[in-house]
N, C-alpha and C positions, 0 to 999 in steps of 0.2 A: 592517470585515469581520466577518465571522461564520464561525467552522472548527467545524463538526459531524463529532466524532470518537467512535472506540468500537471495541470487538472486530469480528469479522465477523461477521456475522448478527443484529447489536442493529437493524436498523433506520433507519442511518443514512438512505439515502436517501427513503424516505418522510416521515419528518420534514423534509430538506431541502425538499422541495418544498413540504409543507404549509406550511412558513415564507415560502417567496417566494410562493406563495397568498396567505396572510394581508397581507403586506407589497404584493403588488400591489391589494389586498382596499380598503387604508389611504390607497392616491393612489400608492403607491411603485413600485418597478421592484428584483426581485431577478433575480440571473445564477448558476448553480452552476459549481464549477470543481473537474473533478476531483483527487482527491490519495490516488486506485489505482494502482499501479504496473502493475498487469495488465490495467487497461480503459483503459490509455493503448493496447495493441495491439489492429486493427484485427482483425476474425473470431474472437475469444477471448471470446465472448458468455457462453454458457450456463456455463463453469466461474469466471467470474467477478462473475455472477448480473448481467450488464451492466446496465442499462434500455433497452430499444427507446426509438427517438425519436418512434414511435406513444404513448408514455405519460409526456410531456416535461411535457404539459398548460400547452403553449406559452410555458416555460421557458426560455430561454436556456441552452444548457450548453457547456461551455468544453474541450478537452483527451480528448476519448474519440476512439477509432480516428485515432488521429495517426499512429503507428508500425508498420511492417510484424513480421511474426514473426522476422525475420529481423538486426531492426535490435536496439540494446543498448537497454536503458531503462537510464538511470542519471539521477542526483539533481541531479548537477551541471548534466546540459543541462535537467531538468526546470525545476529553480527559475527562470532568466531568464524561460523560457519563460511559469509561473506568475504569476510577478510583474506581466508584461509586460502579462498579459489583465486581472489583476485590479486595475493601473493605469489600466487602458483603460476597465473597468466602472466605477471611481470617479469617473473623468470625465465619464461618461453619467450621474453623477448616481444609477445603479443600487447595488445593495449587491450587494458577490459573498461567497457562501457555497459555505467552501472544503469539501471532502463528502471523507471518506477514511479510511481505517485504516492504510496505509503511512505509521508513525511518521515517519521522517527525513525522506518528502516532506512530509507536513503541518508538521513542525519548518522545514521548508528557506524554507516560503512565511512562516509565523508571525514567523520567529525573528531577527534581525540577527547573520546569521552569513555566511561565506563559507567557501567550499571549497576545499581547496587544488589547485593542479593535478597532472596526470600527467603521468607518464613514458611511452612507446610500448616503449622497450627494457624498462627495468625493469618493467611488466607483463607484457610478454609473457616474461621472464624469470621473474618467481615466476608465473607462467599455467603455464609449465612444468614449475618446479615441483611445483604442483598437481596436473596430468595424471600424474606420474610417480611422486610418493609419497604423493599423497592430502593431506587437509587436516589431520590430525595433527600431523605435525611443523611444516607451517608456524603451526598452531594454537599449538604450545607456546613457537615463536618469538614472536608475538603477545603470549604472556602474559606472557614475560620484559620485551617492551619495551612492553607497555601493558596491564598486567591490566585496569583498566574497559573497554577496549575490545574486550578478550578476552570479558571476562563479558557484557556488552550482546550479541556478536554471535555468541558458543556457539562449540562445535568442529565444527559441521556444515556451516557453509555459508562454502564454500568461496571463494565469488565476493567476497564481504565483509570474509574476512579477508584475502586477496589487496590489497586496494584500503589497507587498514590498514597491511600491511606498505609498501605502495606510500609511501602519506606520512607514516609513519615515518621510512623511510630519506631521502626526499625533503626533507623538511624538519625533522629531527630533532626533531620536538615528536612525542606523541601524539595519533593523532588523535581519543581521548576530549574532547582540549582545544577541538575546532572547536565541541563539542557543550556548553556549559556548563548545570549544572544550573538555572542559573537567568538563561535568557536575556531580553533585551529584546526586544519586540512591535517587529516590522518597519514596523505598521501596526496603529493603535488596535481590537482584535479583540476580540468577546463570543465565548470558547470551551464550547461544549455538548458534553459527552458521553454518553452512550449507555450505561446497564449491565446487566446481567443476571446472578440468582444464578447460581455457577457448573452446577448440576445442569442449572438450565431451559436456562443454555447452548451445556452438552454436547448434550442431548436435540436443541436446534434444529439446531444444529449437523451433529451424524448425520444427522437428517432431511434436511438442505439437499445434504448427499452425496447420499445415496441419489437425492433427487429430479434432482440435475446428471444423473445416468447413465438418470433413466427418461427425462427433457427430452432426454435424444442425445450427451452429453458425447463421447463413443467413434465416431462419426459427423462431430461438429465437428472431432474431433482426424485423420480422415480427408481430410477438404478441406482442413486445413491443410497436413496433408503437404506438396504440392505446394507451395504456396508457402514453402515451405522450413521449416516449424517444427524440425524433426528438427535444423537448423542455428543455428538462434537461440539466441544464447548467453543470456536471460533467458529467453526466453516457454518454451522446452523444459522449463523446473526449475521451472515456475511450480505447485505444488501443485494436484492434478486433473490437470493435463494431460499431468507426468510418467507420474505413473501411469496414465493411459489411453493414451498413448505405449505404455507397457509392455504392457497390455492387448493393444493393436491389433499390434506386435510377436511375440506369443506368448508375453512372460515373464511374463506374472502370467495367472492368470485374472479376471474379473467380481469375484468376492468379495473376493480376496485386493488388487486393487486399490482397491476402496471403502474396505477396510478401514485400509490403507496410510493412504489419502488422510483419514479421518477423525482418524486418530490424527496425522494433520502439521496439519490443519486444528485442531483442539485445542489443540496444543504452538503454533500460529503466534497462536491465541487470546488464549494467557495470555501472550504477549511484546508484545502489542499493548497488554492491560490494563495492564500493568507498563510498558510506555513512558508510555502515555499519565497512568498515577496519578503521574507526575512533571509535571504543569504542572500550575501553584501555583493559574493562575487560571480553573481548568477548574469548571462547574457540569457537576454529575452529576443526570442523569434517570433513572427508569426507565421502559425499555424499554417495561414495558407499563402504564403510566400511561394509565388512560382520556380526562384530559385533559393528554396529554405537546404538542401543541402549544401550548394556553394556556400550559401553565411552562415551556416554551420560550422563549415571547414575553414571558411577566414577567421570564424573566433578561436581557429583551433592554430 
């Protein structure tokens, strides 16, 4: 397997392709399998810079628009799911190339790990919660019974440390322990990553805002409605689309939502980089490497 990982905006996708290119180029058969948590939902295109399947360049791709807006993404039902396809590519003989920035799903396909299960009472119990005093105190709960798990997952997001506390109390281990620094390959994998200095980062980065909202971001978030995004407990908090939420609501204006959404896109940046500079056997590219496919292929 081959897992093409990186910040958001380095690129990743276009390298993927170019590598199942090359590889079908060779006599071979590549499949890409995504490991986005927000291009797993169906009509969430333009703020998740999706690819139409007009620009697949008759690619095989695995796991885009599965999920309604309405439905949960989470890791647990992802990973079988993952596994599943990119068992099914190894049998054909094809190489799947896993494509993503969402650390803990790309960890979940990589890594020989297992997840613990849920509670239905005890989540909607600290869901509760949640909703009624915010993610604060149960944050400082978190860091009493798992400081790594604390730090890894900030005091902002809410949904994450909910789940932390969930199998905590569940299985009284932490569950920093499912995640170990130094896991075992699920399945013999060449990992690439993707980098950019921090400035040229930022710069694309804004840019890539900016350009969601002139491409219709606030229009997409309009025909979601209806299908319930307003109700979707992930796809609603999905960075861009909160805040164009807000936008099309009347709490923010135009500017003051870009502005929002560049400054989460940023901070969601460097958690990505900092995930990922923890795998031991990661070759790092850069981004803008005139010949970034060739040394892609020599690490390969």
């Amino acid at each position: 397997m081959i897992a093409v990982v990186g910040a958001t905006g380095t690129g990743k996708t276009e390298l993927s392709l170019s590598i199942a290119e090359a590889i079908r180029g060779r006599g071979g058969a590549a499949e890409i399998v995504n490991a986005d948590a927000m291009q797993l939902y169906r009509g969430m295109d333009i703020g998740t810079a999706k690819l139409p399947p007009s620009e697949w360049r008759g690619v095989p791709h695995h796991l885009f628009d599965v999920l309604e807006v309405t439905d949960e993404a989470t890791v647990a039902r992802y990973q079988p799911e993952a596994r599943r396809i990119v068992g099914d590519i190894l049998d054909r003989g094809a190489t799947p190339i896993l494509v993503g920035g969402s650390g803990l799903y790309v960890s979940s396909v990589l890594y020989d790990f297992r997840f613990p299960a849920t509670d239905p009472e005890l989540r909607a119990r600290l869901e509760a919660e949640l909703v009624a005093q915010g993610p604060g105190m149960l944050f400082r709960r978190l860091a009493e019974l798992d400081p790594e798990a604390a730090r890894r997952i900030g005091s902002a997001n809410g949904r994450r440390i909910v789940r932390a506390l969930e199998v905590a109390e569940l299985t009284g281990a932490p569950v920093s322990g499912s995640l170990p620094d130094t896991p075992q390959f699920w399945r013999p994998t060449v990992l690439l990553g993707l980098a950019a200095p921090r400035d040229e980062l930022v710069r694309r980065l804004d840019e890539r805002v900016e350009r969601m909202w002139r491409d219709g971001l606030t229009d997409e978030v309009r025909r979601l409605l209806p299908l319930g995004l307003e109700h979707g407990v992930t796809a609603r908090r999905a960075i861009g689309y909160a805040q164009a939420l807000a936008e099309v609501k009347g709490e923010m204006n135009q500017a003051e939502a870009i502005a929002a959404t560049q400054q989460l896109t940023r901070r969601y940046a460097r958690r990505q980089v900092s995930w990922f500079k923890r795998y031991a056997d990661l070759h790092w590219l850069d981004y803008d490497d005139p010949q970034l496919t060739r040394s892609a292929l020599d690490r390969l």
